[in-house]
C-alpha positions in Angstrom: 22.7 182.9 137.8 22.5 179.4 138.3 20.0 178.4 135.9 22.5 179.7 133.4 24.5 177.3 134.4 22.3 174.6 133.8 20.9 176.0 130.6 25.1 176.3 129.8 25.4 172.8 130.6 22.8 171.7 128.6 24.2 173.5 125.7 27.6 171.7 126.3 26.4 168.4 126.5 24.6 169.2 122.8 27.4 170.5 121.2 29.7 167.6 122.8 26.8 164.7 121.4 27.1 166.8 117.8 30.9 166.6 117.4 30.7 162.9 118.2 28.6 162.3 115.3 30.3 164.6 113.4 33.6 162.7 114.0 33.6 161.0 110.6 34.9 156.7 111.6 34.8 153.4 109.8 31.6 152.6 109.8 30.7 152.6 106.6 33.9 152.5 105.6 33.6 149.1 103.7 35.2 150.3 100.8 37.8 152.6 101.9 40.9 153.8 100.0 44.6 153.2 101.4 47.2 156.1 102.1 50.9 154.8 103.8 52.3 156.7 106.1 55.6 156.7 106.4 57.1 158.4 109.9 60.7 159.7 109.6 62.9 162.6 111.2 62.1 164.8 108.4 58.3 164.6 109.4 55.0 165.2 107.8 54.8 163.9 104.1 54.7 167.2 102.4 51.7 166.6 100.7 49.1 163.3 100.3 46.2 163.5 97.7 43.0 160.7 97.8 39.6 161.5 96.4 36.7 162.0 99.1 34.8 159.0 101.1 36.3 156.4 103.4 40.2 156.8 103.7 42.3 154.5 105.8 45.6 155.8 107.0 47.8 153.1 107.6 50.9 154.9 109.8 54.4 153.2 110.6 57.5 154.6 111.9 60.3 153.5 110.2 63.1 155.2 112.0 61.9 158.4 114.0 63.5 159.1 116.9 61.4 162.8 117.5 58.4 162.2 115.7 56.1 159.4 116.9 52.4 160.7 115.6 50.4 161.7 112.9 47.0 163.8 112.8 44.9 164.9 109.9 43.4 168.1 111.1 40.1 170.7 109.8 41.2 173.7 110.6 42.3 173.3 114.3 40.0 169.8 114.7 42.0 166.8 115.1 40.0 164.5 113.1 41.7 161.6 113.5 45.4 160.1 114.9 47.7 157.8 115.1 50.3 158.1 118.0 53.0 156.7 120.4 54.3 155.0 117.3 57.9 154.7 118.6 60.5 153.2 115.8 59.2 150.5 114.2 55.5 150.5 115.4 52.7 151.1 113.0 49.1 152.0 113.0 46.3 152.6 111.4 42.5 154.7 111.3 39.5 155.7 108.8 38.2 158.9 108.1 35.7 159.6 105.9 36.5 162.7 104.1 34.5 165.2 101.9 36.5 167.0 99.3 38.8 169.8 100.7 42.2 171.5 102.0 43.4 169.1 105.5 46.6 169.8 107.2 48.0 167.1 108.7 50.7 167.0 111.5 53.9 165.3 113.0 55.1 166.7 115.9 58.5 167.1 116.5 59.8 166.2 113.0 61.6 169.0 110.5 58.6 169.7 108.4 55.4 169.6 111.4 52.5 170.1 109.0 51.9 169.0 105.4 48.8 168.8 103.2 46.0 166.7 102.4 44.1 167.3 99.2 41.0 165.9 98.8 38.9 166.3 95.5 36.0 164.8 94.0 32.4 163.8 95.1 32.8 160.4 96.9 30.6 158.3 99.0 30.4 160.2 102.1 27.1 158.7 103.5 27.2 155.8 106.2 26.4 152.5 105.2 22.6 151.6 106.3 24.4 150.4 109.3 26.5 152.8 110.2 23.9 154.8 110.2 21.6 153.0 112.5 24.3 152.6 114.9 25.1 156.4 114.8 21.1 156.6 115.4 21.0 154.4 118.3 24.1 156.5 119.5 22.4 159.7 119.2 19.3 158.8 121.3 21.7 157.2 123.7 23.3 160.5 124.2 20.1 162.8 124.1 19.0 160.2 127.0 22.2 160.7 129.1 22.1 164.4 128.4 19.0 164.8 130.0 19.6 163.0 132.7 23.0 165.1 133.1 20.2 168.7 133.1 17.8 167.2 135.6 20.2 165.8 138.1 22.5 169.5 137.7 19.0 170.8 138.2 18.4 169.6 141.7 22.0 170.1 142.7 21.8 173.9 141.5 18.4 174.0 143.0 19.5 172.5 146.3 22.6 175.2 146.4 20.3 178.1 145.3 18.0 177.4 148.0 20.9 177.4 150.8 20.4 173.5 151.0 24.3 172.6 151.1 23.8 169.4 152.8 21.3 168.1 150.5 24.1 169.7 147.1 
């Protein structure tokens, strides 16, 4: 049973390195379109359109007492947010988005979710690099993944074996 575990963790630590470099960020986001925000009591705009590649959102609160974030969401991913914007406060972040249907949500206002439309084509590949850092990322993270397996390894071993001292 407890190799399952470590095969399970290994599994988990590769899935967690994916969505990491699946997140889509700024950088190559050298070129990237503007969207305002604006946070009020009535809550999510109802519905923002852009055209795919590098987005920034640029967030401010102008005069929300019960909403004080806003999300752009894939389904039930939160792909990037802006929060603890309390009256007055503003924000910003970069996606880079491929064409598509994105909710996006305010909690605590009247309307909670709205729409983001994206359409067309755009640039959706890093810039050389971006991608070089996201490469230098990735074998970080294979490195301290397998690490992770072969120190769980000798833990689950030591426990297997009735070593508790040694766990």
């Amino acid at each position: 049973m407890l190799p399952t575990f470590v095969i399970g963790l290994r599994e988990l630590a590769t899935m967690a390195a994916l969505l990491l470099l699946a997140v889509p960020g700024p950088a190559g986001a050298a070129k990237a379109k503007t969207i305002s925000v604006r946070l009020t009591n009535d809550g999510c705009p109802k519905q923002l359109k852009t055209v795919a590649g590098p987005t920034t959102f640029k967030v401010k609160n102008v005069d929300a007492d019960a909403v004080s974030e806003f999300e752009v969401l894939s389904g039930d991913r939160v792909l990037g947010e802006k929060e603890n914007l309390s009256s007055g406060l503003s924000g910003e972040f970069t996606l880079t988005l491929k064409a598509g249907s994105y909710t996006t949500y305010c909690p605590g206002g009247e309307r909670e979710r709205g729409k983001l439309v994206v359409s067309g084509s755009g640039d959706t590949q890093l810039a050389p690099e971006g991608q070089a850092a996201v490469d230098q990322y990735r074998a970080y993270i294979q490195d301290q993944t397998a690490q992770l397996v072969a120190t769980t390894k000798v833990f689950t071993d030591a426990v297997a074996s009735g070593e508790v001292d040694a766990a």
